[in-house]
N, C-alpha and C positions, 0 to 999 in steps of 0.2 A: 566340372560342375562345382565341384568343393571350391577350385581358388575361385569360379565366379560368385560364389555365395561367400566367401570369405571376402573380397572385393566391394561387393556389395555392403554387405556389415561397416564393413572401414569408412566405407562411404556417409552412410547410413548416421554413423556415432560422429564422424566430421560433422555432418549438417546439424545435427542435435545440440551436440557442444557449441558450434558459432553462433546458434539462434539463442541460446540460454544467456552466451557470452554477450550478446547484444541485449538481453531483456533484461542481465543485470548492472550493462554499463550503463542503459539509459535508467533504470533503477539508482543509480547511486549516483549521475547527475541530477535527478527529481530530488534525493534527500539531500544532496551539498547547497540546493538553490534553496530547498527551504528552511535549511536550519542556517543557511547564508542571509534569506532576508527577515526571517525572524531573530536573528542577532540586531540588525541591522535594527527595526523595527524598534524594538527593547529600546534601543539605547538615544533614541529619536523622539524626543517630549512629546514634539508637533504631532508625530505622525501616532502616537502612542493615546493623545487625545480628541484626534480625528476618528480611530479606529473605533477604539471603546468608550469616547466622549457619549458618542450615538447612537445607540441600540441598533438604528437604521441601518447604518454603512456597517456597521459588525455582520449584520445578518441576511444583510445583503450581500455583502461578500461570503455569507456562506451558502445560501442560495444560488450566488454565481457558480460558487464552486461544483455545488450538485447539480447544477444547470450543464455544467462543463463534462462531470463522468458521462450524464446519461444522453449528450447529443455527440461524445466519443464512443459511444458504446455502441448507438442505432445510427452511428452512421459513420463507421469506421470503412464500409467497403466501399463507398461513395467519395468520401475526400479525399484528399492528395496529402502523398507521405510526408510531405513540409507543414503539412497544413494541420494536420494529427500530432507532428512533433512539436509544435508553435502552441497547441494546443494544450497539452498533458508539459508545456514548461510554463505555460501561463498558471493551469492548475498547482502547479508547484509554487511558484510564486505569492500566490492568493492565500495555498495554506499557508504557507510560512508565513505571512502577515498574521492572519488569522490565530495561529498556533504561540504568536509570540507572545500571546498571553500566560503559556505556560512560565515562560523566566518569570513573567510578575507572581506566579502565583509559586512558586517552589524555586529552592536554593540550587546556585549552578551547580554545588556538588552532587547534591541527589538526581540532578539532572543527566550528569553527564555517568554516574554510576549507573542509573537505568536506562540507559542507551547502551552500555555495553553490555548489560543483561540482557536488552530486547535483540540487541545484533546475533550472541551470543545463542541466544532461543531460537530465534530466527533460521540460524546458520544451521541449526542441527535438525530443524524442521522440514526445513529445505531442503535439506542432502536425503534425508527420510524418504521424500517426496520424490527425489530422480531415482535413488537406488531401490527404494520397496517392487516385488514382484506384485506386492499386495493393489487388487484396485479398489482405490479411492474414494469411489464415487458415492454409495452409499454413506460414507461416513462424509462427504463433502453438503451431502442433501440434507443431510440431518444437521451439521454446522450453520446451513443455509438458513435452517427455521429456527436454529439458537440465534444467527444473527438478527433476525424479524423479532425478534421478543425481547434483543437487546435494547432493538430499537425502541420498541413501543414499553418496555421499563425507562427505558430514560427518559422519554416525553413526558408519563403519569410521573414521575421522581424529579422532572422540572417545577410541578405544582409541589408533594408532597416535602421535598428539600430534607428527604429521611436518610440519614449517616449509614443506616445501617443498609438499606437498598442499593447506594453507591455503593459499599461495599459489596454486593452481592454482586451486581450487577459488574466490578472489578473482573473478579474471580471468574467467575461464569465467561468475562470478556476474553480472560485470557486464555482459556481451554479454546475456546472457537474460532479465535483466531490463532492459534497454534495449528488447531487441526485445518484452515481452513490455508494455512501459509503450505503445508502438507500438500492436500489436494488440488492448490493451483498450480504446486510448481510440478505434478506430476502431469496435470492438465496441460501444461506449456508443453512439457517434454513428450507426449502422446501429437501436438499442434503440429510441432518440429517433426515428428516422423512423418504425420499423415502428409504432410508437405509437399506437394508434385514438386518432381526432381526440375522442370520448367516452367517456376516459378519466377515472377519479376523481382528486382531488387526494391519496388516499391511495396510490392504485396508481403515482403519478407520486414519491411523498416515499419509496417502497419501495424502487423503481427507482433515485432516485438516493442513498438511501442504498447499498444492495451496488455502485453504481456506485462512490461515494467509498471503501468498502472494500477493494476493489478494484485503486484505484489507490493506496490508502492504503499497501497492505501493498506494491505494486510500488515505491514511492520508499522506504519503509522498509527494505526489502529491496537496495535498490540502494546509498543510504546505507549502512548496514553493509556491504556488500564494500566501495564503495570507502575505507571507514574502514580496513578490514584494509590498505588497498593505502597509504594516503596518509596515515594518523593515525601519533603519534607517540608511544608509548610515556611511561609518565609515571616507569616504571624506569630 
């Protein structure tokens, strides 16, 4: 009984570790494309005053974008695992267009120091989140309703255009998505276990693609506050 329960366990931590392995491989091909074609983007006049020439196409491809989480999110068990991962690289894509407006607005040094800050936050948040015995969950719900107020501060702080709200609004960003990089990645590792042992290899590439999503949009999201907080103006 013990080596079967010992057997089991071995088993158990295999399947855990490969599916995380897979939600951060396709996690770190999502941030290589977008900060590949936001490089790209920066240094391309044409396409630099296409994007933001036009309020249109700027915010139209930001609307593609949210168009793109939430018809991956309600209809992830419906499509086909090529067609999820075609998906969430297209999103990729789009933000890093999107996103290349960071190089225009902050110097690549402060750039590239806040990215190994947010990697850095990231990484230790993350490990929190598979090792803590602690659950999650309550402090994930209450992150949930930080981020809906993040939200609905920055819309009224689109009209009000108040320095000090942005700042708040930084700050505030980056507690909740710290806690919320926490609570997904123990979310993932709870996903990994419940996992029937005869499971397909498409339901497994589904899984951890919105896994990598996921966490994709949490370090993106935590990079841009603390951009706000530590980047340095190129004015």
């Amino acid at each position: 009984m013990n080596l079967y329960s010992s057997l089991s366990n071995a088993g158990s931590i295999v399947k855990v570790n490969s599916f995380i392995r897979s939600v951060y491989n396709w996690m770190a091909i999502g941030l290589v494309l977008t900060a590949v074609t936001a490089f790209f983007v920066v240094n391309n006049n044409t396409l630099v005053q296409i994007i933001f020439g036009n309020p249109m196409i700027f915010f139209g491809m930001i609307i593609g974008e949210l168009g793109l989480v939430f018809f991956l999110s309600s209809r992830i068990q419906k499509i086909q695992a090529s067609t999820a991962t075609m998906l969430f690289l297209l999103y990729s894509l789009l933000n890093g267009a999107t996103l290349s407006c960071v190089f225009l607005r902050y110097t690549s040094s402060s750039i590239v120091s806040t990215f190994f800050i947010c990697a850095l936050t990231f990484l230790v948040c993350s490990i929190y989140g598979m090792v803590t015995k602690r659950d999650l969950t309550s402090m994930g719900g209450f992150m949930i309703m930080g981020l809906f107020g993040i939200i609905i501060a920055t819309v009224v702080n689109m009209f009000l255009q108040s320095t000090v709200m942005t700042a708040l609004i930084s700050y505030v960003g980056v507690i909740v998505f710290v806690g919320l990089t926490a609570y997904d990645t123990q979310k993932l590792k709870q996903m990994a276990i419940n996992q029937p042992d005869g499971a397909s290899g498409s339901m497994v590439r589904k899984g951890a693609i919105m896994g990598a999503l996921t966490l994709y949009l949490d370090f993106i999201n935590l990079f841009i506050m603390l951009l706000h907080i530590f980047g340095v103006s190129r004015d």
